[in-house]
C-alpha positions in Angstrom: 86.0 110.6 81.2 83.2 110.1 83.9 84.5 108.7 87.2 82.9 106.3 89.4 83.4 106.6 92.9 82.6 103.3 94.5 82.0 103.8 98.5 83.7 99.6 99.2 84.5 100.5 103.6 82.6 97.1 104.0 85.7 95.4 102.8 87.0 96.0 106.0 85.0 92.1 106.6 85.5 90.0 103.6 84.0 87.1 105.1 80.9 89.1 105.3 78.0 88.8 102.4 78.7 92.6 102.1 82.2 92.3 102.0 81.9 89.3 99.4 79.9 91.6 97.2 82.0 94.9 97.2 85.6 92.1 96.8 83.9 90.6 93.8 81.8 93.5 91.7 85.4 95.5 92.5 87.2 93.1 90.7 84.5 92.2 87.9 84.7 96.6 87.5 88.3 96.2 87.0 87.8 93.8 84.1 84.7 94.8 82.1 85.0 98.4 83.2 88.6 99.2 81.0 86.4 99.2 77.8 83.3 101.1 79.3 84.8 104.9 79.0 84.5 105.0 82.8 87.2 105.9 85.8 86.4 104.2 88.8 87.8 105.4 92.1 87.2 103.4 95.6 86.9 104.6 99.1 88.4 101.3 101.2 89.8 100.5 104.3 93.3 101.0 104.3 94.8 98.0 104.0 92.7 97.7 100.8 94.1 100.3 99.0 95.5 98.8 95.7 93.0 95.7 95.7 91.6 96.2 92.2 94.7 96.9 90.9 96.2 100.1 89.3 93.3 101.0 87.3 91.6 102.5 90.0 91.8 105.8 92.4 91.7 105.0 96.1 91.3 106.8 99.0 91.6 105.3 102.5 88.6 105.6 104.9 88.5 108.2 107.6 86.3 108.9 110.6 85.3 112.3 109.2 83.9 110.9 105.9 80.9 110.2 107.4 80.5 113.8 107.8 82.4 115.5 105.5 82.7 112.5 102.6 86.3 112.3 100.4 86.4 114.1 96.9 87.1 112.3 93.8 86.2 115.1 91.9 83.6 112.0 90.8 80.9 112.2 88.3 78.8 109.8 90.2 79.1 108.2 93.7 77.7 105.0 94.3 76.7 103.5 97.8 77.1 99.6 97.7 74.5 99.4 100.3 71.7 100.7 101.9 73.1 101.5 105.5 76.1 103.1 104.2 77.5 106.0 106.4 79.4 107.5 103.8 77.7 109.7 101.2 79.2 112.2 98.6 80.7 115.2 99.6 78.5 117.5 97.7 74.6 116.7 97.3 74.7 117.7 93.5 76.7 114.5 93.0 74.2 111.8 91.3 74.0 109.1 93.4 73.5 105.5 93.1 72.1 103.4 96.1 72.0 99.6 96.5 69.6 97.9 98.3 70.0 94.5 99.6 67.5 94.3 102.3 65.0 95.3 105.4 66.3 92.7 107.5 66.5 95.0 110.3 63.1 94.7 110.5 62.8 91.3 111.7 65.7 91.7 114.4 64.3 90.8 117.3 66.3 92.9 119.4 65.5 95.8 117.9 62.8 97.9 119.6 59.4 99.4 117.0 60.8 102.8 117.8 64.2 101.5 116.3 63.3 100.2 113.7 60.9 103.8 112.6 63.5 105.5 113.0 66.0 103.6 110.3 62.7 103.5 108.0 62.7 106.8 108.2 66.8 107.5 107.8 66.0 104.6 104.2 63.6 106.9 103.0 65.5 110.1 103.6 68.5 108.6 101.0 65.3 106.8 98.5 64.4 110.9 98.4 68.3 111.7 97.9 69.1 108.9 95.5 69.1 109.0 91.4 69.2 105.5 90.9 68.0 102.5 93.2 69.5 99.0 92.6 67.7 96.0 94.3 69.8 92.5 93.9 66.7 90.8 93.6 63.1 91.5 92.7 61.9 90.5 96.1 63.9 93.4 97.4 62.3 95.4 95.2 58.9 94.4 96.3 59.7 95.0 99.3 60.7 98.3 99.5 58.1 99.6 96.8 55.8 97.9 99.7 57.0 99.4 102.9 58.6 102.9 101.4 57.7 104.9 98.8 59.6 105.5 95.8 59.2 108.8 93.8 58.2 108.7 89.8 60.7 109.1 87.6 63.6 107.5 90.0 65.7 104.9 87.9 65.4 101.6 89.5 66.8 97.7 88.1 67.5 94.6 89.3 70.9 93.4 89.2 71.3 90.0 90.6 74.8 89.9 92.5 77.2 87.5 90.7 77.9 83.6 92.3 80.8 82.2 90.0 84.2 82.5 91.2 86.0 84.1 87.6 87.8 87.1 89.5 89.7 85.6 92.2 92.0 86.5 94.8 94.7 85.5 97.3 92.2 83.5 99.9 93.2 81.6 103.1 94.9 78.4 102.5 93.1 75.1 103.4 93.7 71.4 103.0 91.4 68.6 104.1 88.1 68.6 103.1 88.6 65.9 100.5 89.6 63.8 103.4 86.1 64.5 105.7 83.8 61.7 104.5 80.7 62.6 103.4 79.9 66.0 104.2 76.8 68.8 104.5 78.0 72.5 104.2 76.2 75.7 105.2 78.3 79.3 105.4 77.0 82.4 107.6 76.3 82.2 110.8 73.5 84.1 112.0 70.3 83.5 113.9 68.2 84.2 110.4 70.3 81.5 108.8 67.9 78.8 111.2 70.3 76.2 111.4 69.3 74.8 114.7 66.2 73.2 113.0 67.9 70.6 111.0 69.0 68.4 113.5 66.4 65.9 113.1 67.7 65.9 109.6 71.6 65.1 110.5 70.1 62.9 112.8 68.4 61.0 110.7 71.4 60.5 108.0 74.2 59.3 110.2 76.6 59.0 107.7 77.1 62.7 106.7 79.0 65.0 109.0 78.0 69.2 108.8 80.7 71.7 108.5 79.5 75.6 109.3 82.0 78.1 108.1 81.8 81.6 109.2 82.4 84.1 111.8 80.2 83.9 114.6 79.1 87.7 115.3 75.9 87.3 116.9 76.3 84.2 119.3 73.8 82.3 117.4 76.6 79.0 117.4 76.0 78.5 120.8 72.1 77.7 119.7 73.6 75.7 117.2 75.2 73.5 119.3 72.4 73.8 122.0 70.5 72.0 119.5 72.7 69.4 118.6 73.7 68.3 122.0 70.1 67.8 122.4 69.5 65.3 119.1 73.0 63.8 120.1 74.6 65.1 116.6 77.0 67.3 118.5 79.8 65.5 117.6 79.1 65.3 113.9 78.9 68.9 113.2 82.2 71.3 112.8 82.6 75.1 113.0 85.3 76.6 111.0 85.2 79.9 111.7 85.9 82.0 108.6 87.3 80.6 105.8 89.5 82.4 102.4 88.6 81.9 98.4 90.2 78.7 98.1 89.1 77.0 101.1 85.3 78.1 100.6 85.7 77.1 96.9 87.4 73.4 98.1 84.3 73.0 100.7 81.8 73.9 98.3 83.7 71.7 95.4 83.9 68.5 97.9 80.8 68.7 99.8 77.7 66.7 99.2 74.6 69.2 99.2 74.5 72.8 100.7 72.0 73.2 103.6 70.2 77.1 103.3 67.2 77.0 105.4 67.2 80.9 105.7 64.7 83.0 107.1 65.6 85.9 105.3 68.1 86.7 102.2 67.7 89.7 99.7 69.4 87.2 97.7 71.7 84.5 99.1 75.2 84.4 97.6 75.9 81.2 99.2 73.1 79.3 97.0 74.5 80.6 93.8 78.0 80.0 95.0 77.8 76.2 95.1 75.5 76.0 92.3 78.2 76.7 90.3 79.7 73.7 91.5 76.9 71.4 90.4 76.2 71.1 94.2 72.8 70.4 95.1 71.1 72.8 97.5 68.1 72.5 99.9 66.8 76.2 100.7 63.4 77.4 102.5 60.6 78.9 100.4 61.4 82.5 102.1 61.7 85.4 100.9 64.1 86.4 97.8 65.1 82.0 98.1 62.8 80.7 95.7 63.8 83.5 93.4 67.5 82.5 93.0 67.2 79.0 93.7 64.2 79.1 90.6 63.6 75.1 89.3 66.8 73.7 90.0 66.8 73.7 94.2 65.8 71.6 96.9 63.1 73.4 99.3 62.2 72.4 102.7 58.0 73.2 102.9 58.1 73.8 106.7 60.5 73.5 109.2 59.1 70.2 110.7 61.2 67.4 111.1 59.3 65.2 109.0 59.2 67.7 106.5 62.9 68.3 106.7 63.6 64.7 106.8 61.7 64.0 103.9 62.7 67.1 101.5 66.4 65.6 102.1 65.9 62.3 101.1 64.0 62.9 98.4 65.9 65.5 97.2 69.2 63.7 97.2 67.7 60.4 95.7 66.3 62.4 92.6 69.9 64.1 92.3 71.8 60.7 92.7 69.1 59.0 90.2 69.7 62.0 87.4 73.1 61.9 86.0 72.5 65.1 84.3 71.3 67.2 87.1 74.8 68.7 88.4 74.7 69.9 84.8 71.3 71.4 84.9 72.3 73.2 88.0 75.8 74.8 87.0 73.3 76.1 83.7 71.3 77.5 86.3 73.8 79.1 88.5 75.9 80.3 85.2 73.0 83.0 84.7 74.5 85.1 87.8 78.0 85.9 87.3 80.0 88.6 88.6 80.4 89.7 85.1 76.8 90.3 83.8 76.6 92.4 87.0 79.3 94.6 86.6 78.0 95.1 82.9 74.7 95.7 83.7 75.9 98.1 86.6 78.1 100.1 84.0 74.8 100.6 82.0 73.2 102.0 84.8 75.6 104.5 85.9 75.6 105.5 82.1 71.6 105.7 82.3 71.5 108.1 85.3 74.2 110.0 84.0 72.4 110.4 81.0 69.4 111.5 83.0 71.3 114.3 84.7 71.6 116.2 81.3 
């Protein structure tokens, strides 16, 4: 039986988009992969071992795998994204590689010479891969833009999953049903562009704003910058990272999702409280439009009246559609954590097949 060896160190952060998408397409594999004639086998942090159940192989991650990676004895080793440090151990191992993003090149504190070089390091492991996933077709724009790709690689789009099917033990929470009315946005990172919507909260006084998510970048302080400044401060909450459940609750008892993202390869969160019926109100940018498609909200610009506008009308031709939550939930039921790991188990079996 072929084994897949699924590189999942990212889990170290499952508050992370990354860590979201190695957490659910391990337990999706764990599912839909007993009936595929596959092994999988995982290389996860430590305290990971055993998360996908008994099923799988695991190794625990060590600082020498990035130089000297763990054997599986695996048939084919998948990265689960593009920056991964940890390859297979031997270079006739097909390898799978997916890419979520160039995002580092709009960092501003990245220098150009930075920025080569990692363009340089992407196309090294484009050369080295077999087979190139990108989770959406802007991605794959993208990179068929800015890098080449040889013929003859094997390349799909797989769109990352939003439902919540294969659920875990998440962090406890309580209280959201008892907030009022309430916005809700998750990720917190200068690209997310949050501090622009405070003419909007300040504008509709009756809703409050709850941000969930770990702070790694110091863009809250922005945030609240911002806030102080339109005198909404005290009207918008930062809950730091929150578990399964509790995200689930907020996205189940909120009134609209706010996304006005800069950047997304794909944007889990838009997806994610789709499935709840939840309206969302996204920029046009990048890979938004895309996963969003007919049934989103979309801010034009970024200026206030805009923003103001795009809200209002938005949320008056949800309230004024009785069938619209529906429409959405449809919409969002085409990305589930299950057609992924389906689709990915056909593409492991396509560049297997390849190899012969």
């Amino acid at each position: 039986m072929p084994t897949i060896a699924l590189e999942m160190e990212r889990l170290r952060n499952p508050y992370s988009g990354l860590g979201q998408y190695c957490l659910q397409l391990g337990r999706a594999f764990a599912v839909e992969g007993s009936d595929a004639g596959l092994g999988f086998a995982c290389l996860v942090p430590a305290a990971c071992k055993g998360e996908f159940g008994n099923g799988m192989e695991y190794k625990a991650v060590k600082p020498w795998h990035k130089i000297i990676g763990p054997d599986f004895g695996e048939s084919l080793w998948h990265c689960m994204h593009q920056d991964s440090a940890y390859m297979p151990r031997s270079r006739k191992t097909p390898l799978v590689i997916t890419i979520h993003d160039l995002n580092f090149l709009e960092r501003p504190d990245y220098s150009e010479a930075k920025k080569s070089h990692r363009m340089v390091a992407m196309q090294q492991k484009i050369k080295r891969a077999n087979g190139l996933v990108y989770i959406s077709e802007y991605v794959r724009n993208l990179v068929h833009q800015l890098l080449k790709v040889p013929k003859g690689k094997v390349e799909q789009v797989i769109y990352n999953g939003g439902s919540f099917k294969y659920q875990g033990p998440g962090g406890k929470f309580q209280g959201s049903k008892d907030q009022g009315p309430f916005l809700f946005s998750i990720g917190i990172h200068p690209k997310k562009n949050y501090h622009v919507l405070m003419p909007l909260l300040a504008e509709f006084k009756a809703y409050k704003w709850i941000i969930a998510g770990p702070d790694s970048r110091g863009y809250q302080a922005k945030i609240e910058q911002e806030a102080a400044r339109f005198g909404v401060a005290d009207r918008i909450e930062f809950c730091g990272p929150v578990g399964e459940e509790a995200k689930m609750e907020f996205y189940q008892n909120c009134t609209a999702l706010l996304f006005p993202s800069l950047s997304e390869g794909f944007g889990l969160p838009v997806i994610e409280a789709m499935s709840f019926g939840k309206p969302v109100f996204l920029s046009k940018l990048t890979s938004l439009p895309e996963i969003g498609g007919v049934e989103a909200y979309y801010f034009n610009d970024f200026e206030p009246n805009t923003l103001v506008e795009a809200f209002a009308n938005g949320m008056k031709q949800f309230e004024n559609n009785p069938g619209k939550g529906k429409k959405i939930e449809s919409w969002a039921a085409r990305f589930t954590w299950e057609k992924s790991a389906e689709q990915y188990i056909e593409f492991y079996q396509k560049v297997l097949a390849s190899q012969k």
